[in-house]
C-alpha positions as CSV (number, residue, x, y, z in Angstrom):
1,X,0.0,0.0,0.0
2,X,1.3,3.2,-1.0
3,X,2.7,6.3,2.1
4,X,-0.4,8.1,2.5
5,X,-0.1,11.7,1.3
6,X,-0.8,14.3,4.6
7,X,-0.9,18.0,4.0
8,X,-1.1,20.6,7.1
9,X,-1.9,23.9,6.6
10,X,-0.1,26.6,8.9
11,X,3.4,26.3,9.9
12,X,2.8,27.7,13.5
13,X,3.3,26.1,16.4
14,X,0.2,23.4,16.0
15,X,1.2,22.7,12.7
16,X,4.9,22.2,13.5
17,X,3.7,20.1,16.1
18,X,1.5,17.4,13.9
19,X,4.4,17.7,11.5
20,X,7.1,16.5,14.3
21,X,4.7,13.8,15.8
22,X,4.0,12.6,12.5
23,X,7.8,12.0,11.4
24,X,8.2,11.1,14.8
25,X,6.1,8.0,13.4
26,X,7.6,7.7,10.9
27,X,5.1,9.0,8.9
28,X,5.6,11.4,5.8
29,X,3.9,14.8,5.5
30,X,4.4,18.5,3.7
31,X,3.5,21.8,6.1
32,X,1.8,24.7,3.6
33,X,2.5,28.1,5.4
34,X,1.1,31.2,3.7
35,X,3.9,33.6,4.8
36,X,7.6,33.8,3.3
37,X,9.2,33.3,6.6
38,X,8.5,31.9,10.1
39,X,9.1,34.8,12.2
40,X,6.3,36.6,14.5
41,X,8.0,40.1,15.5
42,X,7.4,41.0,19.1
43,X,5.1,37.6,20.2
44,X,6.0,35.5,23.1
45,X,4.8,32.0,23.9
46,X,4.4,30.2,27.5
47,X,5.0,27.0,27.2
48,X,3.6,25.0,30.5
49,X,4.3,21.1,30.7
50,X,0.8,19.7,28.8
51,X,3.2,20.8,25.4
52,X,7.2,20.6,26.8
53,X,6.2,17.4,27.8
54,X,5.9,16.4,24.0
55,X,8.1,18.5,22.7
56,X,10.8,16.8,25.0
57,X,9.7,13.7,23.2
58,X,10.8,15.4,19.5
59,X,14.3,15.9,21.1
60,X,13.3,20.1,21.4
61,X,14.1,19.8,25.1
62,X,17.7,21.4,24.6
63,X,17.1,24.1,22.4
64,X,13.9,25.2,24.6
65,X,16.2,25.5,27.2
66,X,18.8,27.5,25.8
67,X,16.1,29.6,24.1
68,X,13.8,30.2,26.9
69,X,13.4,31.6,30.5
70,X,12.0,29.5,33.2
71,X,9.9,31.3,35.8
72,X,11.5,31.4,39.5
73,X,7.4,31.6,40.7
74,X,4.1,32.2,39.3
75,X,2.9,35.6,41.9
76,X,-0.9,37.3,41.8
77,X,-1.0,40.9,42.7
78,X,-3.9,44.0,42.9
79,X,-3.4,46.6,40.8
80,X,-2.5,49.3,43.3
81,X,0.7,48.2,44.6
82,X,3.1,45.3,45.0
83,X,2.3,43.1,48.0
84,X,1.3,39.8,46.7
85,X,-1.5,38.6,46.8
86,X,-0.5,34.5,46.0
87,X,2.2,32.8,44.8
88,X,3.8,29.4,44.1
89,X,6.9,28.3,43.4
90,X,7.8,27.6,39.3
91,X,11.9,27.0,38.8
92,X,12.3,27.8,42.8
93,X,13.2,24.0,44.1
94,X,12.2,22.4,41.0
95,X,8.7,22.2,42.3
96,X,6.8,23.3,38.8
97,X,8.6,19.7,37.4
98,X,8.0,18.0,40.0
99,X,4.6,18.3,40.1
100,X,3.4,18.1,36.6
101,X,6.6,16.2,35.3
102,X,8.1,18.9,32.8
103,X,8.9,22.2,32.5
104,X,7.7,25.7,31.9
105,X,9.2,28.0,29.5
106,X,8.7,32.1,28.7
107,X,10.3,31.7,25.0
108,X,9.9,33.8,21.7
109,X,7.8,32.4,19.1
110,X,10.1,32.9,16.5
111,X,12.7,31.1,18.5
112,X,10.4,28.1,19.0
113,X,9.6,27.6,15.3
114,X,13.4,27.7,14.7
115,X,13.7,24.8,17.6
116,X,10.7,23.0,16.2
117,X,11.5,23.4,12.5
118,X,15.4,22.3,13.5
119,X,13.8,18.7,15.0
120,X,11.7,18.1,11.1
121,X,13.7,16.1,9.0
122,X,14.2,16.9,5.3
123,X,12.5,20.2,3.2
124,X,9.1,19.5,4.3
125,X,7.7,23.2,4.4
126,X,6.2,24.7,1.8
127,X,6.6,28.7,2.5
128,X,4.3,31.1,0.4
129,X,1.7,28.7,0.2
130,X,-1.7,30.7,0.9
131,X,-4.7,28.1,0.8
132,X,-7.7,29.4,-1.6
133,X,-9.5,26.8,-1.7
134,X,-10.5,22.9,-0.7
135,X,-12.4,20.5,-2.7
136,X,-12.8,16.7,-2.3
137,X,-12.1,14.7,-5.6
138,X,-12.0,10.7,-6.3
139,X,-8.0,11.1,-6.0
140,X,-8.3,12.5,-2.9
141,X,-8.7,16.0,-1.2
142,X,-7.2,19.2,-3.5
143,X,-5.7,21.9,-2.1
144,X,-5.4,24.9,-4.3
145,X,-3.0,27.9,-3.6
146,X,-2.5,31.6,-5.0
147,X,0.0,31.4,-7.5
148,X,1.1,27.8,-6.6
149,X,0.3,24.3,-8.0
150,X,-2.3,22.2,-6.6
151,X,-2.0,19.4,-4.2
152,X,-3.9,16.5,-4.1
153,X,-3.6,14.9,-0.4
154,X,-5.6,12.0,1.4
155,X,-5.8,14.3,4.7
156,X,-5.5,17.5,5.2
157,X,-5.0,19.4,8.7
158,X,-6.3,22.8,9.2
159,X,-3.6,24.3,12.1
160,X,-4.1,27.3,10.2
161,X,-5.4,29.4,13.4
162,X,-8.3,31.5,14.1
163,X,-9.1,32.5,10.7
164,X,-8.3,29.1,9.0
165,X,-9.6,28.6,6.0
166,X,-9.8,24.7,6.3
167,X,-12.8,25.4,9.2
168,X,-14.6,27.3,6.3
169,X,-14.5,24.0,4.6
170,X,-15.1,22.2,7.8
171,X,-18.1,24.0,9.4
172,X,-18.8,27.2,7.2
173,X,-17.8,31.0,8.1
174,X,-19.4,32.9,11.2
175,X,-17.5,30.8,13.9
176,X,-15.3,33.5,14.9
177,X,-16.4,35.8,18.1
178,X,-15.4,39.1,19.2
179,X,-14.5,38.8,23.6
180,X,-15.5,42.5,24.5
181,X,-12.1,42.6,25.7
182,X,-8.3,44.0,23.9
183,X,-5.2,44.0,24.6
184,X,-1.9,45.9,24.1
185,X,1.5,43.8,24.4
186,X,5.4,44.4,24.3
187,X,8.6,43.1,25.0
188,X,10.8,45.8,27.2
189,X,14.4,45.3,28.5
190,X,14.3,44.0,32.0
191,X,17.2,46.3,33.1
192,X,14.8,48.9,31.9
193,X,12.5,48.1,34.5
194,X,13.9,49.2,37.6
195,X,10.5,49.7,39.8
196,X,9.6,45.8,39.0
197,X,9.7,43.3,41.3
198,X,10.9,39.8,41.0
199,X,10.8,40.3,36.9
200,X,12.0,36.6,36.6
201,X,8.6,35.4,37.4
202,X,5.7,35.2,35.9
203,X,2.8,37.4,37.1
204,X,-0.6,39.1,37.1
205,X,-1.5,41.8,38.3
206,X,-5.5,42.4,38.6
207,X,-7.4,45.6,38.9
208,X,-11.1,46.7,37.6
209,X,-11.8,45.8,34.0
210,X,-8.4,44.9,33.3
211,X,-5.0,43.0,34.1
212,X,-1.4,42.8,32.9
213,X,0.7,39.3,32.6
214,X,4.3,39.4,32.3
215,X,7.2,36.5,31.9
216,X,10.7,37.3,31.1
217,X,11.5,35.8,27.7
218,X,15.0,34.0,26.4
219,X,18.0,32.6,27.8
220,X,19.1,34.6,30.4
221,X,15.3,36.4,30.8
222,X,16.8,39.7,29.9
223,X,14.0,40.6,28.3
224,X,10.1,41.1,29.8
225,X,6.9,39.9,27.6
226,X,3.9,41.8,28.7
227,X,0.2,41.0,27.9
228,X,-2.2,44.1,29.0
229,X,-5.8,43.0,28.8
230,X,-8.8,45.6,29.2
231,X,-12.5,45.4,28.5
232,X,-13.5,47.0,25.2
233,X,-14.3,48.3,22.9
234,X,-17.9,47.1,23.2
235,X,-17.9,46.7,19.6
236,X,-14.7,45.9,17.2
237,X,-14.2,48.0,14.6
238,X,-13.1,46.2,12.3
239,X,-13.8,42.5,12.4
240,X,-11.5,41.9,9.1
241,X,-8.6,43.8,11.2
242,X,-7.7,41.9,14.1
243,X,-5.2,44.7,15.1
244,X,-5.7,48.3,15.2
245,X,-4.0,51.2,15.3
246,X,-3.3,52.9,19.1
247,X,-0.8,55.4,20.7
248,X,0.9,55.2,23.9
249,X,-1.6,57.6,25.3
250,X,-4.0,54.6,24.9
251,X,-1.4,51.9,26.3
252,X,-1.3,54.1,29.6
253,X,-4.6,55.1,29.7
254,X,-6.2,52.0,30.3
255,X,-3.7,51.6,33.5
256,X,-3.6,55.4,35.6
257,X,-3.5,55.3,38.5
258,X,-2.0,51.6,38.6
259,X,1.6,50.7,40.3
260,X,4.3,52.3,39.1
261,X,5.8,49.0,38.2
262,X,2.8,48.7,35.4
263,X,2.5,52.0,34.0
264,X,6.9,52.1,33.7
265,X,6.6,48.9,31.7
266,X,3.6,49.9,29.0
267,X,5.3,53.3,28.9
268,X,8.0,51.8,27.3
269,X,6.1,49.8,24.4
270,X,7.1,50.6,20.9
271,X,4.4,48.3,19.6
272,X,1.6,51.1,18.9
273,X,-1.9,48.6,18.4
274,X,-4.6,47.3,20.3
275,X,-5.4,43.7,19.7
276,X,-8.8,42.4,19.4
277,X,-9.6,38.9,21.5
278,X,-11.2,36.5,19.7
279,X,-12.7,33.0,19.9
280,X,-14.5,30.7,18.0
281,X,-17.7,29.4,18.9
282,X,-18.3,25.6,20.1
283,X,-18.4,23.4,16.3
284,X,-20.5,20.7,15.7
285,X,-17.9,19.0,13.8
286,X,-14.2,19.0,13.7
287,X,-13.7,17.6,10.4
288,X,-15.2,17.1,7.5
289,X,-14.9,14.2,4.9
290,X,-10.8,14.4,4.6
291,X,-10.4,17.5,6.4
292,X,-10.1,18.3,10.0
293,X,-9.0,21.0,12.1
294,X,-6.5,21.1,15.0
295,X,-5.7,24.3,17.4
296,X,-7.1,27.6,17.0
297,X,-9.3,26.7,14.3
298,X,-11.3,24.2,16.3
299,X,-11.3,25.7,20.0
300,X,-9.7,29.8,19.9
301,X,-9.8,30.8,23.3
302,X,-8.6,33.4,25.5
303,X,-5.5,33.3,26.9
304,X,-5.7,33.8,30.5
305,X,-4.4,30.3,30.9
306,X,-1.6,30.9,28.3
307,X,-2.8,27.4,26.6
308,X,-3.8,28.1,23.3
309,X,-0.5,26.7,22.1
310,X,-0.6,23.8,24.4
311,X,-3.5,22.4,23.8
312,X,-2.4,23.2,19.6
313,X,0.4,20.5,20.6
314,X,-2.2,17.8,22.5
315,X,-5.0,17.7,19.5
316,X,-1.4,17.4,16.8
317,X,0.2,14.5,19.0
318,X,-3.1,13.0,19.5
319,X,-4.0,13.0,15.9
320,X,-0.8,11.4,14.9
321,X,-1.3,8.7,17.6
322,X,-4.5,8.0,16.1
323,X,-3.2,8.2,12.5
324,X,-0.2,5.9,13.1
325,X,-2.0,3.4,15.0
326,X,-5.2,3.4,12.8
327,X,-4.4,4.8,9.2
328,X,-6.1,6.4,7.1
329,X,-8.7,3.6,5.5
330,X,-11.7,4.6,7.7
331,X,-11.2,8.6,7.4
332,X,-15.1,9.0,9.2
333,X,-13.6,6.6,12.3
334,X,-11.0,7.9,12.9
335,X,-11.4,11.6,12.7
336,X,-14.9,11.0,14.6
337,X,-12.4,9.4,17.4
338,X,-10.0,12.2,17.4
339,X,-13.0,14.9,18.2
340,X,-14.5,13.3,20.8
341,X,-10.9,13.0,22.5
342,X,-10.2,16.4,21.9
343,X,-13.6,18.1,22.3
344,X,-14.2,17.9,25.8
345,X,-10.7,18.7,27.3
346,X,-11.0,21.7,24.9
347,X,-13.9,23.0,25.7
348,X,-13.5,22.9,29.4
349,X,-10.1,24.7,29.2
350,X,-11.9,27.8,26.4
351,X,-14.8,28.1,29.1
352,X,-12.4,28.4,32.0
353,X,-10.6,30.8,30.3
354,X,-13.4,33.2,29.8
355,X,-14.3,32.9,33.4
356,X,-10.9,33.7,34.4
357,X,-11.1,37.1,32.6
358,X,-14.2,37.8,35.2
359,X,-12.1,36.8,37.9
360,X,-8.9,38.9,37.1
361,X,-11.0,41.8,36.2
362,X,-12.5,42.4,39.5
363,X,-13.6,45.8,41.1
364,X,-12.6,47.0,44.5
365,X,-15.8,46.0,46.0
366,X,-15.8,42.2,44.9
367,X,-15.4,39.7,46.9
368,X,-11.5,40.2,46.8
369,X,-10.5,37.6,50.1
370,X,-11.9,34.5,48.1
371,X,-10.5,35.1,44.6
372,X,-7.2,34.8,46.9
373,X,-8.1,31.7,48.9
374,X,-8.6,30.5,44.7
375,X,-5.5,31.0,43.5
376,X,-3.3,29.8,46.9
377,X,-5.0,26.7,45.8
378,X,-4.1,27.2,42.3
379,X,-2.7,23.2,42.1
380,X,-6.0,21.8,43.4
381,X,-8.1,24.4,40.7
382,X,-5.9,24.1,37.7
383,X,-3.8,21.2,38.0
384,X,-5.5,19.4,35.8
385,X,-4.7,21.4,32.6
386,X,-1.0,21.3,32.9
387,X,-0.3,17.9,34.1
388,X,-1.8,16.1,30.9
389,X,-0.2,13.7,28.9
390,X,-1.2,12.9,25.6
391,X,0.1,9.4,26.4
392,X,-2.6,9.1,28.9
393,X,-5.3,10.6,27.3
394,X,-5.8,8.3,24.1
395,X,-9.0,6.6,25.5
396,X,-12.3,8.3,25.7
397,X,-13.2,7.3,29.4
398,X,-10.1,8.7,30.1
399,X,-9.9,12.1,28.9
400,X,-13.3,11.9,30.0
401,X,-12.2,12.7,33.4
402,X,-11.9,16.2,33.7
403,X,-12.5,19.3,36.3
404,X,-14.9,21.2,34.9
């Protein structure tokens, strides 16, 4: 029987991902990516153990470590001033390892793809390769791209994110939803942040209708990745422009009055735009005839619990599991099989991620002593998310078995 031919569309981290577990398999498969190079300028990615866990399996362990920062804690504080508010121990006395069995990582995307891409055997991504279209034939499924040949493949997988084009195939357009919610980000020197505290660990601060995440980023953490999430606008402006023009006057605005550690670090962005948080709606279906979806295009979430490129690398190594062990002669079994892995683990993580935002975005006169008492038991409430292994979630009953 002849290799089965697997396309992937999207060359970010989901799709890197399925391409490694797939080789891994030794399985043979081509990565489309629409842009001319693999570089993100400006974007950081945190990397908790539900993905370094696999991606110690590819033999990317080394490079994430010279590449990346490892928290020394994971620290909550108010919006006002420094005192903390919780905190748990992340690098300090190996205690993030210990307890979910791999590591955490503040690394840049761009260096990521380069570690991931390094691990891929042979020339098996296809840059400048923007999908138009998809259409099943008796030969198989055909991918058509602008100014490109066609492909004919017997799978294809969509990790081609939030707008993919493979979910228009899957499930139609109108998926995608707007948050109410925005963000600004940057990446700022940490020597140029004299006024923060402990700026090798990863923290939130909280305040009304808005938060700010940080994690220092590379090697030796010299530099700080900042996430600044507010409510609003009501209304996006422009749902086919995800980003949109803002000064710094709007950066700062949304945090007067804050510590001066905040309003020091989002003083000093140079990236000028307000992002626009998106998700995607619960889909009936996953996949369709010889497509299916993976990552963002299936389950965009909110990143309050930094895992929409985690659970990009669970649905890729699960799909190759299933690939490998099944093939590819009942496409409807085994991409049925995948979903309802994948679903439910998904969904519970997109849902508490929304009600996450409520929680960090709380007013003065909230109920401020038991969001505390919450996160000092941050292992008992959200343990569950980063001590998965794909390994042990390949049966239904058992990724079944989650904290909702």
């Amino acid at each position: 029987m002849s290799e089965p031919r697997i396309a992937i569309i999207g060359a970010g981290i989901g799709g890197l991902a399925c391409a490694l577990a797939l080789q891994h398999r030794g399985l043979a498969v081509t990565v489309f990516e629409q842009a001319d190079a693999l570089t993100e300028i400006g974007a950081a990615i945190a990397l908790s153990a539900n993905g370094t866990r696999e991606l110690a399996r590819f033999g990317c362990l080394p490079g994430l470590e010279a590449a990346s920062c490892e928290p020394s804690e994971l620290i909550w504080r108010g919006w006002k001033d420094q005192a903390r508010i919780a905190a748990h121990p992340v690098r300090k006395d190996n205690a993030y390892r210990t307890a979910y069995g791999a590591a955490y990582f503040g690394i840049h995307r761009a260096d990521l793809q380069k570690v991931m891409r390094g691990q891929l055997k042979g020339d098996v991504v296809r840059l400048k390769h923007r999908l138009t279209g998809v259409k099943e034939t008796t030969q198989g499924i055909r991918l058509d791209f602008a100014g490109q040949d066609s492909v004919i493949a017997d799978i294809v997988i969509g990790a081609d994110g939030i707008k993919s084009k493979v979910r228009d195939h899957v499930a139609g357009e109108g998926a995608i939803r707007y948050s109410g919610t925005s963000a600004f980000r940057g990446i700022v020197p940490a020597k140029d942040l004299p006024n923060l505290p402990d700026p090798q660990a990863i923290q939130f601060w909280m305040g009304p209708d808005a938060h700010m995440l940080h994690y220092a980023i590379g090697p030796d953490g010299g530099d700080v990745n900042y996430f600044a999430v507010t409510e609003g606008p009501n209304d996006w402006p422009d749902m086919s422009k995800w980003v949109v023009e803002a000064t710094r006057d709007d950066h700062l605005s949304a945090f007067e009055g804050w510590d001066v550690a905040i309003t020091e670090m989002v003083g000093q962005s140079n990236m000028f735009a307000r992002w626009g948080l998106f998700t995607t709606k619960p889909l009936r279906n996953w996949h369709k005839g010889r497509a299916v979806l993976i990552g963002d295009g299936a389950h965009a979430m909110l990143p309050h619990h930094g895992q929409g490129a985690n659970t990009s690398i669970e649905d890729a190594v699960t799909l190759a599991e299933l690939i490998s062990q099944d093939g590819l002669s009942d496409m409807e079994a085994l991409l049925t099989r995948f979903s309802r892995l994948r679903r439910l683990r998904t969904t519970a993580i997109q849902k508490s991620a929304t009600v996450t935002n409520d929680v960090l975005h709380l007013h003065d006169d909230a109920d401020l002593e038991a969001r505390a008492r919450r996160l000092e038991n941050f292992p008992q409430e959200f343990g569950w998310i980063h001590g998965f292994d794909v390994k042990n979630g390949l049966d239904i009953k058992t990724a079944g078995r989650l904290r909702l």
